[in-house]
C-alpha positions in Angstrom: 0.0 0.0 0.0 1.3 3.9 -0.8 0.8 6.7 1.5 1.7 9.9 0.2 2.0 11.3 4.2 2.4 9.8 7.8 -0.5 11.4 8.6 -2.4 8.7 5.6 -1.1 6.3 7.8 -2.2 7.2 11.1 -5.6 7.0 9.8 -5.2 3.6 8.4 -4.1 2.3 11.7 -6.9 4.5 13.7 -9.6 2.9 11.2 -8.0 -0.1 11.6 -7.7 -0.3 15.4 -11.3 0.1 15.9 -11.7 -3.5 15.5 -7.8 -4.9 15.8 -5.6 -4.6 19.3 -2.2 -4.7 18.7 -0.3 -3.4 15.3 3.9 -4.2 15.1 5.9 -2.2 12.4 9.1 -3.0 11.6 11.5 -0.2 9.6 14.5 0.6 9.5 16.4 3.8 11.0 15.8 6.8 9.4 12.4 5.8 7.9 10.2 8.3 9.8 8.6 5.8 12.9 9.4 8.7 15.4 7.2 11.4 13.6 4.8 8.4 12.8 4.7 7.9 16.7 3.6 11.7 17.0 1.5 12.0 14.0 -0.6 9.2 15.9 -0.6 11.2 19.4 -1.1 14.9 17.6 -4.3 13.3 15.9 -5.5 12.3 19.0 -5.5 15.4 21.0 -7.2 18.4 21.1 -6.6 21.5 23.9 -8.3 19.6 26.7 -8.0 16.1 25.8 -5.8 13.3 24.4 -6.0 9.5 23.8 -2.4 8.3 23.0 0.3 7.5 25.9 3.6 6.7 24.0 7.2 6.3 24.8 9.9 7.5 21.6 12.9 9.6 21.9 11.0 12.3 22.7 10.1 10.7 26.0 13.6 10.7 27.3 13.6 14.3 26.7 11.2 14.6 29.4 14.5 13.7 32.3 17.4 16.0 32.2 20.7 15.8 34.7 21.7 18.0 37.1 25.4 17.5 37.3 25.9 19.3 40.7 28.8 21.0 38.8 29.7 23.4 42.2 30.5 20.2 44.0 30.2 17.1 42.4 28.4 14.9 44.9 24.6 15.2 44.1 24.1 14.3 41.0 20.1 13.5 40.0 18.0 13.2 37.6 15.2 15.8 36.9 11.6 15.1 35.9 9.4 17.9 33.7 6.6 17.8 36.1 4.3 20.1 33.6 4.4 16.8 31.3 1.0 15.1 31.6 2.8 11.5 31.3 3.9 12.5 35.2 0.6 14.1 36.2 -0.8 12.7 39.6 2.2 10.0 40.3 3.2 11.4 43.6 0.0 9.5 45.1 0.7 6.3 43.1 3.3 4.9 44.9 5.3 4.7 41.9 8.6 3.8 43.5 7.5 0.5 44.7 5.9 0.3 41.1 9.4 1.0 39.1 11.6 -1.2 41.5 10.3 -5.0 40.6 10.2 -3.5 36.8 14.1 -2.3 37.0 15.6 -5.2 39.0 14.9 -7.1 35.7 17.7 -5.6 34.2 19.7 -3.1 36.3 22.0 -3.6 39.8 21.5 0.1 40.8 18.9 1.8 43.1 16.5 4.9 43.3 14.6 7.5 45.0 12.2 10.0 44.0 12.4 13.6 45.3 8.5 15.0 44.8 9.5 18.2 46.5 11.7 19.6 43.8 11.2 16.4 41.2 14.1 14.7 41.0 15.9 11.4 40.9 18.5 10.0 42.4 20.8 6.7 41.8 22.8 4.1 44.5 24.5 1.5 44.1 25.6 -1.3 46.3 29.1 -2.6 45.7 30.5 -5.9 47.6 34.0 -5.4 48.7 34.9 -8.5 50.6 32.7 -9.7 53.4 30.9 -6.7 53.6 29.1 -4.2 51.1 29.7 -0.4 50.1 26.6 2.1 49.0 27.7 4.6 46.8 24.8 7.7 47.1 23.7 10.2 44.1 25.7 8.2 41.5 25.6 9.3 38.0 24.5 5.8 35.5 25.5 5.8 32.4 23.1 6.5 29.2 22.4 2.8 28.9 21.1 2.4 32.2 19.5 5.5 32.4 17.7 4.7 29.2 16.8 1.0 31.2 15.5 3.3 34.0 13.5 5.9 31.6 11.8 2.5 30.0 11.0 0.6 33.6 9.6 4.5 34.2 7.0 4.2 31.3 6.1 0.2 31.9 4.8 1.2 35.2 2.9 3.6 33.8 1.2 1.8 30.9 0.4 -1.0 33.6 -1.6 2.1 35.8 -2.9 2.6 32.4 -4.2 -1.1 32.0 -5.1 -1.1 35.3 -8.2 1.3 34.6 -6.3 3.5 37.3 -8.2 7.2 37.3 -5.1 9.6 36.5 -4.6 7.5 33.2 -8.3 6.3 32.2 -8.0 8.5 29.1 -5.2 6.7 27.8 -7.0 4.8 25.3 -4.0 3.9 22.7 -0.5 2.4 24.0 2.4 4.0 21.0 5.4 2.4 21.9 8.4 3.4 19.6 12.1 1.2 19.7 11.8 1.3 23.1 16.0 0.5 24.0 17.9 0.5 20.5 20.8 -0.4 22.2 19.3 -3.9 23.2 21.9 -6.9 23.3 20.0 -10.0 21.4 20.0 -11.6 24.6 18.5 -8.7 26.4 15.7 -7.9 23.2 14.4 -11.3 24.3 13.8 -10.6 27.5 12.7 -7.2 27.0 10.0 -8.3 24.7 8.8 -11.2 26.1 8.1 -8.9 29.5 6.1 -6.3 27.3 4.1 -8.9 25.3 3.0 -10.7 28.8 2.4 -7.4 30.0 0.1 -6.1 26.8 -1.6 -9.6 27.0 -3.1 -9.4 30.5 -7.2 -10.0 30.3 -8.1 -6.3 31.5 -6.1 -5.0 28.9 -8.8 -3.3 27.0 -5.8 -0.5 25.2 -4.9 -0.9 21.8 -1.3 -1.1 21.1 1.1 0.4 18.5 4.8 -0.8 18.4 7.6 0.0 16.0 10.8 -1.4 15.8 14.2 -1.2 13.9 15.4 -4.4 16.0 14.9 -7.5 14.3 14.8 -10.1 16.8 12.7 -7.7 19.1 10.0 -7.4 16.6 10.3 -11.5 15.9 9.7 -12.2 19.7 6.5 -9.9 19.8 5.5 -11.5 16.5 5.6 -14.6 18.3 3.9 -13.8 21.2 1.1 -11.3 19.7 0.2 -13.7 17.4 -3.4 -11.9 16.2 -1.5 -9.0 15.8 -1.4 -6.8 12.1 1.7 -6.5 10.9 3.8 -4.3 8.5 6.8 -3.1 7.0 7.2 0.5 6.4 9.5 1.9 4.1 10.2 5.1 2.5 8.8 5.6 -1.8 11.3 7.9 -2.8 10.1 7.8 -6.3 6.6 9.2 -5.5 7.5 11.0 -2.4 5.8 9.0 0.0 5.8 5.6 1.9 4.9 2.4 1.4 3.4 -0.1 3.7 4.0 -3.8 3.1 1.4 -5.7 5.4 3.5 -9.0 6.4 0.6 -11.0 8.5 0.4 -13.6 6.4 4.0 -13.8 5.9 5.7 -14.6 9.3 9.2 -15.5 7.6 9.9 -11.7 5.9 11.1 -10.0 9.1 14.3 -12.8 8.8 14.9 -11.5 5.5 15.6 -7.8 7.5 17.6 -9.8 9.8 20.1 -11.2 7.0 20.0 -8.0 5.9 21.6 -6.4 9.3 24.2 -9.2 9.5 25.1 -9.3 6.2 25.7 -5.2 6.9 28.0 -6.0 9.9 29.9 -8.7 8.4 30.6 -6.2 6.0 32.0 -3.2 8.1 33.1 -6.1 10.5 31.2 -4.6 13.8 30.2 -8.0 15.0 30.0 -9.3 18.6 29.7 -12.2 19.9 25.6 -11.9 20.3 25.7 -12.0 16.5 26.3 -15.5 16.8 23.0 -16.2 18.5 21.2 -14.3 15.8 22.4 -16.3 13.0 22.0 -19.3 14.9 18.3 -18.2 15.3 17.8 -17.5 11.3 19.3 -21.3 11.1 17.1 -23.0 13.3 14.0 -20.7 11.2 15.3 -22.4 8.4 15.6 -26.0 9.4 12.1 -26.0 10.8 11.2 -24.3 7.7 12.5 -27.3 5.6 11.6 -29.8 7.9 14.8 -30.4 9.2 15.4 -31.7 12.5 18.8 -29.4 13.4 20.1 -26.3 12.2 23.3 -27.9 11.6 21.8 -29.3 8.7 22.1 -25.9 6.8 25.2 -25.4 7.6 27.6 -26.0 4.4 29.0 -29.2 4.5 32.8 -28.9 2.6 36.0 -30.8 2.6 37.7 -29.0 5.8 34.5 -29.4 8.0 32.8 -32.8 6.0 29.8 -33.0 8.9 29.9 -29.7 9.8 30.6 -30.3 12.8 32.9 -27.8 13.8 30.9 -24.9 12.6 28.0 -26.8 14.4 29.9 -26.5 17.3 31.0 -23.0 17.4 28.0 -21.8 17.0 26.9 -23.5 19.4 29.8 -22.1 22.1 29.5 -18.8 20.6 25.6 -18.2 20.8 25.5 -19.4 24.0 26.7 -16.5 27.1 26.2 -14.0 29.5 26.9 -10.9 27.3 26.4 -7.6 29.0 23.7 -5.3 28.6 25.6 -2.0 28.1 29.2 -4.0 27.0 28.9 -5.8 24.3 31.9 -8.1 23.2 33.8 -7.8 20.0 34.5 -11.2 18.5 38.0 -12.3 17.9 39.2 -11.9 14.1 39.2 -15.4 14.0 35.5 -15.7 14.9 34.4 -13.2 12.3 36.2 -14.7 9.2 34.0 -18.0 10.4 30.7 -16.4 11.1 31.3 -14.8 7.1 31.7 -18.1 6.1 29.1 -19.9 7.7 26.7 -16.8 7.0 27.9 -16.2 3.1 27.9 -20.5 2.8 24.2 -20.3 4.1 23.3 -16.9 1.5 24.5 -18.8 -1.6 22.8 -22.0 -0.9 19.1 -20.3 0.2 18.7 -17.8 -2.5 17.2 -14.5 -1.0 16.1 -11.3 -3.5 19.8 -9.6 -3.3 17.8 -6.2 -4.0 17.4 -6.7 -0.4 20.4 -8.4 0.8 23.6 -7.0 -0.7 27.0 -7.8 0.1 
């Protein structure tokens, strides 16, 4: 389908919303799904009202430091309490609402200041038998990101909840909600959300958008009624296109080999690049009927049975990688994941308008 505006779009997905609950998008950077995110919210709000609680970029605008620059030691973040996404949350409780949400994927602590808005970070260190609390620490953008997302979940669930400051949310926009997701980490991030959008009271509909591969896959998988679409820019007629993929679960993978293939390219790959092309494998060997991924693994006279590639793949998408730290592989590693990768590209043909490398 052609849109010749994001605004065309938003009332596609309004009209269509009316009788769907959850729509995924998948595009890449630079597409427009920001200013698609607040085309949706402007077109539902007036001077009084509004219908649309979202989280984008423009959502972590709504926190900004204060350094302490005279003296250095209290350092906290500060909330735009004139935004209506904080109105009323000083009677919610919303500490003890945040913390179970955070402890998911953080090691540090907060508190909230009501009096003059602010936040403040600790965090406990073990040095030998006993422990250490470092007080108004400064986390870095990763975590305050992490903290900015657990922030809006406890929201949207006082939102589901039918609770009274949020009862006019009546739309959930949720736009790459942690770019900088590990593969490891999209999993859990987006298994969390889906369980969280799939509670019975849940009566919102729900917009996400995603550049993230493997993040949309998961909530594919688990929204399984939900529309779904590909949105890319028309150059040509100055406009965008919209390429609904519900009946076609496999195309996001096709976005996926085009991201690695990209990487093996420039030869940015970490080690959590192994677990995503193990995942395209496994895709595939279910897809042929195959009963392991080894079994698209090219087979050649150094590796007969593939059994060494087999196995570091294996090894290698298997790990504790950090959130905020990824690891770059060894230059070893990354002339065999091109192998194993460009082996698998020539034997299942994709369209290389799409995958180039």
């Amino acid at each position: 389908m052609f849109f010749a505006s994001l605004e065309n779009i938003v009332s596609h997905f309004r009209q269509l919303l009316t009788d769907k609950k959850y729509i995924l998008i998948y595009a890449y950077n630079g597409t427009g799904k920001t200013r698609l995110s607040m085309a949706f919210k402007d077109a539902g709000k007036d001077e009084e009202e509004r219908d649309t609680l979202y989280f984008n970029a423009f959502t972590e605008d709504l926190f900004r430091w204060d350094n302490d620059l005279d003296n250095d030691n209290e350092r906290k973040l500060l909330i735009n309490r004139d935004s209506r996404f904080v109105e009323g949350i000083q009677s919610l409780e919303m500490e003890s609402r945040i913390r179970p949400l955070l402890r998911r994927y953080a090691d540090f602590d907060f508190f909230i200041n009501y009096e003059d808005w602010s936040i403040s970070f600790e965090r406990k260190i073990r040095i030998g038998d006993g422990t250490v609390t470092f007080n108004n620490i400064k986390v870095s953008r990763g975590e305050e990101i992490v903290f900015i997302w657990c922030f809006f979940l406890a929201i949207a669930e006082l939102a589901i909840d039918e609770e009274e400051t949020y009862r006019w949310v009546k739309y959930i926009y949720i736009d790459d909600p942690i770019s900088s997701l590990d593969d490891n980490n999209a999993i859990s991030v987006a298994g969390h959300l889906a369980q969280m959008l799939k509670k019975q009271n849940n009566r919102k509909k729900i917009i996400i958008s995603s550049h993230h591969t493997l993040f949309f896959n998961v909530l594919c998988n688990e929204l399984r009624n939900a529309e779904r679409f590909f949105l890319s820019k028309n150059d040509a007629l100055s406009g965008y296109n919209l390429h609904d993929t519900t009946d076609t679960p496999f195309y996001h993978h096709v976005a996926t080999l085009k991201d690695l293939t990209e990487v093996a390219r420039s030869g940015q790959l970490y080690t959590y690049h192994f677990n995503v092309l193990r995942n395209i494998l496994e895709k595939t060997a279910h897809f042929h009927g195959f009963k392991n991924f080894s079994q698209c693994i090219k087979q050649d006279n150094d590796d007969p049975d593939g059994v060494i590639y087999t196995r570091m793949i294996n090894v290698l998408s298997h790990g504790n990688y950090s959130l905020f730290e990824p690891k770059e592989m060894l230059d070893e590693n990354k002339e065999y994941f091109r192998k194993i990768l460009y082996d698998f590209l020539n034997r299942y043909q994709f369209n290389p308008e799409f995958i180039a490398r």
